[in-house]
Phi, psi and omega in degrees: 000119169332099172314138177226168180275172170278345172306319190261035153205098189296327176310287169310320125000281193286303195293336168298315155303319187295312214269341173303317193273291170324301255233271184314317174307306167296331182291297211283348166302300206303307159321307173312309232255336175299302163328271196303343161286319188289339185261316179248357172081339201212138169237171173228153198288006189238337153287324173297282184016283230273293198294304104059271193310317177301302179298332186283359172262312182302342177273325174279343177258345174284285179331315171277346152274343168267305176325308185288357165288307188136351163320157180277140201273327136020296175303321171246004176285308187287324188264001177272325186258012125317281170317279196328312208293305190298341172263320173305291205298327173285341180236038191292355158287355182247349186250108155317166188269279208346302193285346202266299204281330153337279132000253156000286184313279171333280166347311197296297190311352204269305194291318157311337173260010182236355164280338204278293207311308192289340162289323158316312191291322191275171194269174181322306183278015205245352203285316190296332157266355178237023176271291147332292170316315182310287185329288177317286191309287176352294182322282170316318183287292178304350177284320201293296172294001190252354167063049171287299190313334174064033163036044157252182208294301215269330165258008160250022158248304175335315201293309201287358203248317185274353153297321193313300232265308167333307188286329182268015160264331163328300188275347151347286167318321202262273149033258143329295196290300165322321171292308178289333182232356171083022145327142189270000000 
């Protein structure tokens, strides 16, 4: 696809604005969310929850605007078993741990291989933080599934507050480089 500035493609624009405002909303989720464990030592499953479903809405709405771009459906396939993972977790006395780290597991990976594929895709200098976020999320799925954390509070709400904070600089990052160069 041809390079354009973002002034000549309203589309390249909007998905440029959109991925700085996602992509700064998670970062500052992740942050949050890192802060209150070290300031309060304790979360409650209904503060993971709460951050969990915002970011997983702000990733289906950054995902439906890039999907129409040329992103991989992935993406919102991935920002959807969030939302699930973020609802299971609201309602985990009625929901197993079991279907919860499912979930979870799930969400991440689809989404960690779909940050790798939009980093193939992207240019070189743009590769690297949404490379790093794959990785990181990948990552994160797997400590999950080895069951390190022992799906307890305080080391799955870290894993998951620091995919938050890796992903919203990514997308920042991306963001950014679309506004200033109208790069995909």
């Amino acid at each position: 696809m041809p390079k354009t500035t973002a002034g000549t493609n309203p589309d390249q624009a909007v998905l440029g604005r959109r991925s700085v405002s996602t992509g700064s909303a998670l970062l500052i989720l992740g942050i949050g969310g890192c802060v209150a464990l070290v300031l309060i030592d304790r979360l409650t499953t209904f503060e993971i929850s709460i951050a969990m479903l915002a970011a997983g809405l702000l990733q289906i709405s950054h995902a439906l605007a890039a999907h129409r771009r040329g992103w991989p459906l992935f993406t919102l396939a991935g920002a959807l078993l969030y939302v699930g993972a973020a609802l299971a977790i609201l309602f985990q006395p009625l929901v197993e741990m079991k279907w919860i780290e499912l979930l979870l597991v799930g969400s991440l990976a689809t989404a960690g291989i779909s940050r790798l594929v939009t980093a193939a895709r992207l240019n070189s200098r743009l590769r690297g933080w949404e490379a790093l976020s794959g990785i990181t999320t990948l990552g994160v799925a797997a400590v999950i599934e080895a069951g390190l954390p022992e799906m307890s509070l305080w080391p799955l709400a870290f894993v998951i507050a620091l995919d938050l904070v890796v992903e919203g600089a990514a997308l920042a990052n991306i963001g950014w480089a679309i506004r200033g160069t109208g790069e995909r």
